[in-house]
C-alpha positions as CSV (number, residue, x, y, z in Angstrom):
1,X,-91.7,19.5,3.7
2,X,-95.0,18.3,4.7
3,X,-95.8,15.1,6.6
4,X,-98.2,12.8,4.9
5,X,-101.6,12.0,6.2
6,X,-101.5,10.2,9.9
7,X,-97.9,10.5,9.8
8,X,-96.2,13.2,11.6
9,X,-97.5,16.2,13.1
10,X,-100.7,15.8,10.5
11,X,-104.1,14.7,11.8
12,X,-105.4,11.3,11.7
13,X,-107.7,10.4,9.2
14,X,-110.8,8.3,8.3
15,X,-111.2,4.7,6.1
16,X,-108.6,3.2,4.4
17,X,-105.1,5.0,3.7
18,X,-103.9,5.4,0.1
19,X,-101.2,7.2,-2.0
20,X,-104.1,8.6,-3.8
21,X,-105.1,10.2,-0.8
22,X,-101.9,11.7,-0.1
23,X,-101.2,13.3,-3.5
24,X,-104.6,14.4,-3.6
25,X,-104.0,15.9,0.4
26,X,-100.6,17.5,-1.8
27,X,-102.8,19.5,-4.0
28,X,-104.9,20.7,-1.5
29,X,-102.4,22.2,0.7
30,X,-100.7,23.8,-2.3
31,X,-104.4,25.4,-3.0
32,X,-104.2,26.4,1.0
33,X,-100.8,28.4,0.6
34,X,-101.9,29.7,-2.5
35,X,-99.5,28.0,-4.8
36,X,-100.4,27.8,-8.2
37,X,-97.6,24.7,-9.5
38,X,-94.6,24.3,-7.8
39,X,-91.1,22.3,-8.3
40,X,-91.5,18.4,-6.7
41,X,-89.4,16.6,-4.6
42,X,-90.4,12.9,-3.2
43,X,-88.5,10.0,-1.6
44,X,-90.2,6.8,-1.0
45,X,-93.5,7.1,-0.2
46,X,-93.1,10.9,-1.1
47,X,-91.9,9.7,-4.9
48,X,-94.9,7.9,-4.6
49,X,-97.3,10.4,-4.1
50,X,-95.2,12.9,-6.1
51,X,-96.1,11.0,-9.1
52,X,-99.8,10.6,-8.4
53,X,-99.5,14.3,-7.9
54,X,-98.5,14.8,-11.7
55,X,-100.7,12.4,-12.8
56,X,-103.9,13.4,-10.8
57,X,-103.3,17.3,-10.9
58,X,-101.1,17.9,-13.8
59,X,-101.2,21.3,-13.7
60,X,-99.6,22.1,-10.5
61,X,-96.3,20.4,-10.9
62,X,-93.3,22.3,-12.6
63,X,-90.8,19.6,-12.6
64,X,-90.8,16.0,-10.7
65,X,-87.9,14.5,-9.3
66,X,-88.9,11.2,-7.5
67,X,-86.3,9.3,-5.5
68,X,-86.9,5.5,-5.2
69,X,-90.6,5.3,-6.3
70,X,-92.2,1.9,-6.4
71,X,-95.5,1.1,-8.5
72,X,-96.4,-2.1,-6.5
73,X,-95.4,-3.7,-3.5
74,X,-94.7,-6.8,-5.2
75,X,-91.2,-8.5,-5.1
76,X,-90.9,-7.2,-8.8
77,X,-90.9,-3.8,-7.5
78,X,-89.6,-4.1,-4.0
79,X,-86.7,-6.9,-3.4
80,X,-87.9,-9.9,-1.5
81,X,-85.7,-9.6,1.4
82,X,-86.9,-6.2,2.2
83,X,-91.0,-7.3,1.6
84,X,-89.7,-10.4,4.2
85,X,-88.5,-7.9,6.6
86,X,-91.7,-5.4,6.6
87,X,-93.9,-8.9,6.9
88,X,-91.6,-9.6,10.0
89,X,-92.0,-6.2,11.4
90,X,-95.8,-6.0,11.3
91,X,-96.3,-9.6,12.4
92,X,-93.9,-8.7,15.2
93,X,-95.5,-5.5,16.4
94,X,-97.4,-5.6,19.7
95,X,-101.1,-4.8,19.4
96,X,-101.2,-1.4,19.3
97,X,-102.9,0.4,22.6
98,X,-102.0,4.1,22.1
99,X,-102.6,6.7,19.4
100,X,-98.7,6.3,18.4
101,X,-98.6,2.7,18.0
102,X,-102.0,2.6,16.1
103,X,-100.3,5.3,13.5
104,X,-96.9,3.1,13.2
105,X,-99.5,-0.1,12.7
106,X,-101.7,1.7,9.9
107,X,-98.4,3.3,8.1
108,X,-96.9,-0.5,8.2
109,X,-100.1,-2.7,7.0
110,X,-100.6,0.5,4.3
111,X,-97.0,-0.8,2.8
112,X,-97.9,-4.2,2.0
113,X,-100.6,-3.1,0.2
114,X,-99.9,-0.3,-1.6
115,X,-99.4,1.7,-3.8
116,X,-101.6,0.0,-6.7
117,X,-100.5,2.0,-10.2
118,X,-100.5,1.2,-13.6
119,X,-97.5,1.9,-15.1
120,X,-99.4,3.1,-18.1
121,X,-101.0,5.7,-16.0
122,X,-97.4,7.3,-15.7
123,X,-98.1,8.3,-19.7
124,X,-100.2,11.1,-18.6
125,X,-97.5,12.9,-17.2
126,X,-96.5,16.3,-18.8
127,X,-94.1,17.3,-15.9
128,X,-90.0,16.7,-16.8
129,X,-89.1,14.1,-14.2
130,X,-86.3,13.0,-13.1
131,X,-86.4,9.6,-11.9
132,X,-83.9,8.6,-9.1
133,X,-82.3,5.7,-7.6
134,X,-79.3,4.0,-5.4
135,X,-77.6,1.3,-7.6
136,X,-78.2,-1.2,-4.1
137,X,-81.7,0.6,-3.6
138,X,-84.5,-1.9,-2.0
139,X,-86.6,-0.5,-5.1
140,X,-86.0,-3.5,-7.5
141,X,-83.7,-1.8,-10.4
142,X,-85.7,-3.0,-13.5
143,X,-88.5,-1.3,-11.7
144,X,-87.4,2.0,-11.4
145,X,-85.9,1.9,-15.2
146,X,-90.2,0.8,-16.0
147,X,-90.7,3.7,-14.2
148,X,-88.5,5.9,-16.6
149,X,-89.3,4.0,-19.7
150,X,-93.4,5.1,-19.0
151,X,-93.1,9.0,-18.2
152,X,-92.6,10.6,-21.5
153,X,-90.5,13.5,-20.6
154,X,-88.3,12.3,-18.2
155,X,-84.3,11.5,-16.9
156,X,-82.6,8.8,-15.2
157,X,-80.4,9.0,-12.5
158,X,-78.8,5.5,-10.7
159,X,-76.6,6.6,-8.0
160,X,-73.2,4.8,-7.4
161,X,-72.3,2.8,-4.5
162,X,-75.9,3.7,-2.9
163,X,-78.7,2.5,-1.0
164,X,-82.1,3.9,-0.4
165,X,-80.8,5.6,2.1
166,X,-78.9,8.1,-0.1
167,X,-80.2,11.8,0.7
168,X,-79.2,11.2,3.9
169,X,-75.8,9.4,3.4
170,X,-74.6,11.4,0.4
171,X,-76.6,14.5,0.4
172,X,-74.1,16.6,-1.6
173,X,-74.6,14.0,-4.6
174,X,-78.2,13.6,-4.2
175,X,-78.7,17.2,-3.9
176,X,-76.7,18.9,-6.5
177,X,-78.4,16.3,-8.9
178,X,-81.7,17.6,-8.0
179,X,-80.5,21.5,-8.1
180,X,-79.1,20.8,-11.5
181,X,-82.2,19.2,-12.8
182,X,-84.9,21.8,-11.0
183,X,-82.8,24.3,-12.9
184,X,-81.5,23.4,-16.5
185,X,-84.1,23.8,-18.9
186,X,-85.4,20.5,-19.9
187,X,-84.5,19.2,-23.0
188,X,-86.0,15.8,-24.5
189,X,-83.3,13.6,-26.2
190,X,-82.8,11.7,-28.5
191,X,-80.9,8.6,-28.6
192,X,-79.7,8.6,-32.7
193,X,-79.7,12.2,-33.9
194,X,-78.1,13.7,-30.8
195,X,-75.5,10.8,-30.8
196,X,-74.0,11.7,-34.0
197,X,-74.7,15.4,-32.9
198,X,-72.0,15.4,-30.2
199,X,-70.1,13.1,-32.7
200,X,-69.8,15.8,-35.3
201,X,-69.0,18.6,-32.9
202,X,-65.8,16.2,-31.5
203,X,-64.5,15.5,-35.2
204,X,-64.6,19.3,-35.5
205,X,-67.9,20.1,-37.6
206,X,-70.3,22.9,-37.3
């Protein structure tokens, strides 16, 4: 796991703080532990970036799963109550005086914001995907289904009875859908032909 640019035990960093930045700090760390592509996971602002990742440096991404990914941080990607509760937070938060409290300020104003991606940029990316989220996520649901619907080889997983939150409330269903996707071959499918494929292997054919 590594901690995102002026977040966590990484450094602080210069001008204004982007996703772009992030997935492009991803790709350089991969080049510093000499690792030529390698299997992605994201959550949040890690889904994020893990799709700028793909999309920037193609190359270097086996698979993608992204958990809870937004686009925007409009209401039509983020619900309205949550937006209302980040506006609250910020407006609420002293002004910062130490090096903590100027990180939590940056990270918070950062999220109204960003991220800024065309959805049509997602079309670029070769990586199989799976895309991920709870079925009471704050990611807006016809958002992440946008998401799918633009990343040509990718899977959809809405998880039951779930909020943002589930990694760490259910991680034996989060994880062991990951596992399964990092290692089953993927296979693209189609709606039709593989329909009446499973149809004809049920009524007995060959």
């Amino acid at each position: 796991m590594a901690d995102s640019r002026d977040q966590g035990r990484s450094g602080d960093s210069a001008g204004a703080l982007t996703y772009e930045k992030m997935a492009d700090d991803l790709s350089a760390l991969l080049d510093h532990l000499k690792i030529s592509k390698a299997y992605v996971l994201g959550w949040s602002d890690g889904a994020i970036a893990g799709l700028l990742l793909a999309v920037r440096h193609p190359g270097k991404v086996i698979k993608l799963a992204a958990m809870a990914a937004n686009l925007n941080p409009s209401d039509k990607a983020v619900h309205p109550d949550v937006l209302s509760a980040i506006k609250g937070m910020s407006g609420s938060m002293p002004v910062p005086t130490t090096p903590q409290q100027k990180r939590e300020m940056r990270v918070m104003s950062m999220m109204l914001v960003e991220p800024n991606i065309d959805p049509k940029m997602l079309n670029s990316i070769t990586a199989p995907t799976l895309v991920m989220a709870g079925d009471h996520d704050v990611i807006v649901d016809e958002h992440t289904i946008e998401i799918f619907h633009n990343v040509p080889n990718s899977q959809l997983a809405i998880f039951p009875n779930s909020t943002h939150m589930v990694a760490f409330d259910d991680p034996y269903i989060f994880n062991s859908t990951v596992d399964r996707f990092f290692k089953t071959p993927f296979v693209k499918r189609d709606r039709v032909n593989d329909l009446f494929k499973s149809l004809e292997k049920l009524r007995g054919g060959h």
